[in-house]
N, C-alpha and C positions, 0 to 999 in steps of 0.2 A: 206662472211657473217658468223659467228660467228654463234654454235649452238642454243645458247639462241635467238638470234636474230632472227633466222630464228622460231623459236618455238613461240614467240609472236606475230611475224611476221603470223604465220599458223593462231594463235587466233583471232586475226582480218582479215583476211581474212576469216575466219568462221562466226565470230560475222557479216560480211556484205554479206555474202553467207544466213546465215537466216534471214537476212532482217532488223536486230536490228540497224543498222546503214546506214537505206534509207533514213533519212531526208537527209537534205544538212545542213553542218554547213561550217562556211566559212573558205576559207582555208588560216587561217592566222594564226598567232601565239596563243596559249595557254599559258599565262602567270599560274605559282603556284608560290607562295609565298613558302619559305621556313625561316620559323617564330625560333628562339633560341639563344641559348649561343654563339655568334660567342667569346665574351670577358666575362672577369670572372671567377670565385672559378670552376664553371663545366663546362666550355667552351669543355671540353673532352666529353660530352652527346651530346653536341650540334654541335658537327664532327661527331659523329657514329651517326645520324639523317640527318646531310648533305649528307655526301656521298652515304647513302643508297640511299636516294631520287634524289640525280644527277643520281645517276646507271642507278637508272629506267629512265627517262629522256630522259639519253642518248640512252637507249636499244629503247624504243620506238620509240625515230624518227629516229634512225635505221633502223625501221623495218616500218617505211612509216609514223608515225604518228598519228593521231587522227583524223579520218575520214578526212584526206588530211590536217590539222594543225600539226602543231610542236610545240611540246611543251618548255616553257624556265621558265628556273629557274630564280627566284628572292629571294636572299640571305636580309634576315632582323636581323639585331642583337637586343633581347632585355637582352643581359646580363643576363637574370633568372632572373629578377626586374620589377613585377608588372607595378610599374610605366612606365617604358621604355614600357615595351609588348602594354600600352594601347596606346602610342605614336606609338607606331612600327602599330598598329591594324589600329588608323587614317592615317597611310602612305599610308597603304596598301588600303584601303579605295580610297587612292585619287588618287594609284596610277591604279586605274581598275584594281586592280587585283581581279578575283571572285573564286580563288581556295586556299587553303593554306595546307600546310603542317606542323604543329606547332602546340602549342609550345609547349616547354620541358618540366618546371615546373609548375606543377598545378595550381600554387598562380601565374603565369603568364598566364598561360591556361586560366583558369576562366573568368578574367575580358576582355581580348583581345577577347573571345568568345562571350561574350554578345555586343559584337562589330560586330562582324563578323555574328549576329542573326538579328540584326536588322538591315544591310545593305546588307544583301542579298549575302554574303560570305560563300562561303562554306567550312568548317572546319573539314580533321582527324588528331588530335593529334596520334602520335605515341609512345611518350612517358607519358604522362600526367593519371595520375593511381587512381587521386580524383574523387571518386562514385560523387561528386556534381557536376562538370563538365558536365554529361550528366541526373545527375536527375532533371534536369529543364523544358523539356519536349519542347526542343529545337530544330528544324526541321532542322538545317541545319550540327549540331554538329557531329564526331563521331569519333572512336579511334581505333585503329588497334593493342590493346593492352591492358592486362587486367584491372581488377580494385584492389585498395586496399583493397577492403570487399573480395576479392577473393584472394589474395595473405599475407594481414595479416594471415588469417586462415589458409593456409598451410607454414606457418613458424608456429604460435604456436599451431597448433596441431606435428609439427616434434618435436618443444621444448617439450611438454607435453609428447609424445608417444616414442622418442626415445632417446630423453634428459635425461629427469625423475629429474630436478633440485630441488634441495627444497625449492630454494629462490632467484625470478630471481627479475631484477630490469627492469625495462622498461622505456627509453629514449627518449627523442624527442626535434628539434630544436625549435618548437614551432610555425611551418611553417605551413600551411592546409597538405600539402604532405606529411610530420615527422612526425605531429599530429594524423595526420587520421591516419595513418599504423600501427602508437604506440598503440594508441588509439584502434583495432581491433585487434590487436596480444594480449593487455591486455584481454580485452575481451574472447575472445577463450581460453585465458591459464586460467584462472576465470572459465570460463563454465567446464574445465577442471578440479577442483580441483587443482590444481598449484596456487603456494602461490606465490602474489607476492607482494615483500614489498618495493617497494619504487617504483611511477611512478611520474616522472620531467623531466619537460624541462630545458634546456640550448639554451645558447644565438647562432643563427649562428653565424660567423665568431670569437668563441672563443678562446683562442689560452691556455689557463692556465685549466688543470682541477684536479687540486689539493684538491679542496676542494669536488666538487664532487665523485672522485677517495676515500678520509676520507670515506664521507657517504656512497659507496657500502660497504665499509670494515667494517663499522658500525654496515649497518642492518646486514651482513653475510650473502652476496649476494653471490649466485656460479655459477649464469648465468647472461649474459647482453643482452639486444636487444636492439638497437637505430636505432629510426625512423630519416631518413636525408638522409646526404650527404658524401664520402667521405673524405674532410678534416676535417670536425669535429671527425669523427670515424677513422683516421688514428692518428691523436692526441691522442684520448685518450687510443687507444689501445696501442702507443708507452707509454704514461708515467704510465700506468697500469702496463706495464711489467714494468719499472723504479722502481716504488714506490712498487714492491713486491704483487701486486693483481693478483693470479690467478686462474681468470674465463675465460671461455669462451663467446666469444663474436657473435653476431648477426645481420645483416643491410638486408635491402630491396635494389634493383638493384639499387638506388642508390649510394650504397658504391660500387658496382660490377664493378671498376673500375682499372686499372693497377696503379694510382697514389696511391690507398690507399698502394699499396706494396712499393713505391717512400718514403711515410710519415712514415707510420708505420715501414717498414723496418721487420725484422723478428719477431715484433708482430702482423704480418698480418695475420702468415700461420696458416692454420687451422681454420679462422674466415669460418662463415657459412653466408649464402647468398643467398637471392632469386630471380632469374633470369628466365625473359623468355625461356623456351626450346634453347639451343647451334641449332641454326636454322642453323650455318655455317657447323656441321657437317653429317645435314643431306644425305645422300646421290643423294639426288632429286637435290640439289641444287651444287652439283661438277664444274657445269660448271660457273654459278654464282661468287660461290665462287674462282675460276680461276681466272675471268673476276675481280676481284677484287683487288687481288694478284696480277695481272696483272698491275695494275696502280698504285703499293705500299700503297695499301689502305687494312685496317684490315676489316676484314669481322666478327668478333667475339662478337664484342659489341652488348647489349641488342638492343638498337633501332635500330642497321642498317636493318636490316630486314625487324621489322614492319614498316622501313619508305619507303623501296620499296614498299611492298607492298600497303602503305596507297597512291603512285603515280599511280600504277598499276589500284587501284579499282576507282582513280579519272578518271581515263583514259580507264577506259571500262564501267565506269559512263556515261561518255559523250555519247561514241561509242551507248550503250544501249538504251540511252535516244535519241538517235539522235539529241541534243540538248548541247548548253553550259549553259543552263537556268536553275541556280544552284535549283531550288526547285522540276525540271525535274529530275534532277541527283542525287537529294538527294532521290526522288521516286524509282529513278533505283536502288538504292544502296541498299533499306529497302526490295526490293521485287524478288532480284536475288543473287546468290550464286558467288562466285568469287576465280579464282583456283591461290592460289600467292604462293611463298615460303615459308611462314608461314604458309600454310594448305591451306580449303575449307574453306574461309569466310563468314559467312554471318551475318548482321547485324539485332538487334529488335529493337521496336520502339524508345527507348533512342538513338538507337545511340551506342550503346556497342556492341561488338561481342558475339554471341551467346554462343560459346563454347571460350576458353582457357584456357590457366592451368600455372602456376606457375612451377618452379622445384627448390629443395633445391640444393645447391652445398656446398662447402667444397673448401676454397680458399688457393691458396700457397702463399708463400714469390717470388715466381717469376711471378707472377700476370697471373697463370693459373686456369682454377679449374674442377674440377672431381667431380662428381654427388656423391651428401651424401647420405649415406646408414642406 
C-alpha cells in the first residue's frame, strides 16, 4: 500500500471511528460521471480534469472505498459544446448516475447544471470559473475552483500595478467564459485609472487576425488581455509577432496550456497568465505527484488537482452523510471542512469555495512557467 493510500485509507477509518459514517450505505458501486472535452479545440482541459479525478478514484478504493462501495468512473464527452453537455446531462440522467464531476466550459457547465438541479444530480465542476454558474441559488451545484470575479481582478489589478500600460486592449471570444473574464479584467483596469481603448470580441475557432492585429496597432495599444482559449490566443500572438506588433500579451487559465507554445511557437514566451496556485509543486503533495508520474500522467495542469479533490470531497460527502442521497451530501458538503490537495476546503451557500486565490505566472516558449513578479 502506497503512502497516499494508506493516508486516506487512515481518513476514513477516522471519519467511521467518530461515527460520521454509521449509517449503512449499500455496498455496491458508486457511479461519478466524469462530464468534458474528451474531443475537440481543448480536449487538453478535459485530460487534466480526467486524470485528476481517475487518481482519486483509484486511491480511494484502494483504500477500502466508500463506506464499503467502490467507486467507478463514468467518462462523458461533451466536446466544450453546450449543445452536446445538455445531451451528455440527459445521459447521465438515464444512466443513474447521481454524482458528477464536470463540466469544463462554463457555457457547457451552465445548461447541463440546471439538468443536473432538477433531477437530483449532484454537481462539482472543477474547472467552470462563470460567477453565474453558482449564483442561482442552486442546492446541488459546486466547484472546486475559483470564480472569474475573482481571478479577472487579479490579472488587472497586476496589469494596472505592475504593468503600468497606457493602452491596453481587451479581448474575448464572445463565449459566457471569455466574456465574463474580459468583461471583469475591463472593469478593474477602469476602476484603476487604466485606459483602455478598444474592448471586442472575435469569433471562436478564427484562424485570420489580420484585421484585428490593424486595430490594436491603430488605437496604439501596448498591452493585450484576451478572455478565451488557447488556439485563438496562440494564433494571434504568432501573427502579432509576424505583422511587427509589439505588445505584450495576456489569457486566464484557459490559454495555460502547453499547446499554446505548439501554436504560437516563440510568441508564446513571456505571455502572462493566470492559473490556479502550481498545486503539483507543493510539497504536501510529493507523493501524489509521484503516484502520477508514475502512470506517465502530468500532474501540472490547472484542473488536475481541483478534480481530485472535487472526487475526494464527493467521497467523504457520502462518508459524512452516511448516505448516497445527493441533498444529504450536498448538506454534508455546505457544513464541513475538507483536507484535499488543494488546501482546507470549505464551501458557502452558492456552492463556491470560500477562500482561493488566483496566481499570475509568466509563460515560456517551452510550455513552462514561473510565478510573475
Amino acid at each position: 500500500m502506497s503512502k497516499a493510500t494508506k493516508q486516506i485509507s487512515k481518513l476514513f477509518a477516522a471519519m467511521v471511528m467518530a461515527g460520521v459514517a454509521s449509517y449503512s450505505v449499500a455496498a455496491d458501486t458508486i457511479k461519478i460521471g466524469l462530464a468534458g472535452p474528451v474531443t475537440g479545440a481543448v480536449a487538453q482541459y478535459g485530460e487534466m480534469q480526467f486524470i485528476g479525478a481517475k487518481m482519486a478514484i483509484e486511491q480511494i478504493n484502494k483504500a477500502g472505498g466508500v463506506n464499503g462501495a467502490q467507486l467507478e468512473a463514468v467518462v462523458y464527452d461533451d466536446a466544450c459544446d453546450p449543445k452536446q453537455a445538455v445531451a451528455v446531462a440527459n445521459k447521465i440522467v438515464n444512466d443513474d448516475v447521481k454524482f458528477v464531476v464536470g463540466h469544463l466550459c462554463s457555457s457547457s457547465t451552465q445548461p447541463a447544471s440546471d439538468i443536473y438541479e432538477d433531477e437530483g444530480i449532484l454537481m462539482i465542476t472543477a474547472a467552470s470559473t462563470s460567477p453565474e454558474i453558482t449564483a442561482r441559488g442552486y442546492e446541488l451545484i459546486f466547484r472546486t475552483i475559483g470564480l472569474d470575479s475573482l481571478q479577472g481582478p487579479t490579472a488587472g489589478n497586476f496589469i494596472a500595478d505592475k504593468i503600468k500600460p497606457q493602452a491596453v486592449a481587451v479581448l474575448h471570444d464572445k463565449q459566457q467564459y471569455g466574456e465574463g473574464i474580459a468583461t471583469a479584467v475591463k472593469q478593474t483596469l477602469e476602476s484603476k485609472g487604466t485606459k483602455v481603448v478598444l474592448f471586442e470580441g472575435i469569433n471562436a475557432g478564427d484562424k485570420d487576425f489580420s484585421a484585428m492585429i490593424a486595430k490594436l496597432k491603430q488605437a496604439g495599444t501596448d498591452f493585450v488581455y484576451y478572455g478565451g482559449y488557447h488556439p485563438e490566443l496562440g494564433l494571434l500572438l504568432r501573427q502579432a509577432q509576424e505583422k511587427g506588433l509589439k505588445v505584450k500579451f495576456m489569457g486566464p487559465e484557459g490559454v495555460g496550456n502547453s499547446e499554446i507554445s505548439a501554436i504560437a511557437g516563440p510568441a508564446s514566451e513571456g505571455m502572462l497568465v493566470t492559473l490556479p496556485k502550481s498545486f503539483d509543486q507543493d510539497p504536501r503533495n510529493k507523493v501524489l505527484v509521484e503516484a502520477f508520474k508514475a502512470k506517465k500522467e502530468d500532474p501540472s495542469g490547472p484542473f488536475v488537482f481541483p478534480a481530485y479533490s472535487a472526487v475526494q470531497v464527493i467521497a467523504e460527502g457520502i462518508a459524512k452523510a452516511g448516505d448516497t442521497d445527493t441533498a444529504k451530501v450536498a448538506a454534508a458538503l455546505r457544513s464541513n471542512t475538507f483536507d484535499t490537495p488543494t488546501g482546507v476546503l470549505s464551501f458557502d451557500e452558492k456552492g463556491d469555495l470560500k477562500d482561493f486565490n488566483f496566481v499570475v505566472y509568466e509563460w515560456h516558449q517551452d510550455g513552462t512557467k514561473t510565478e510573475a513578479k
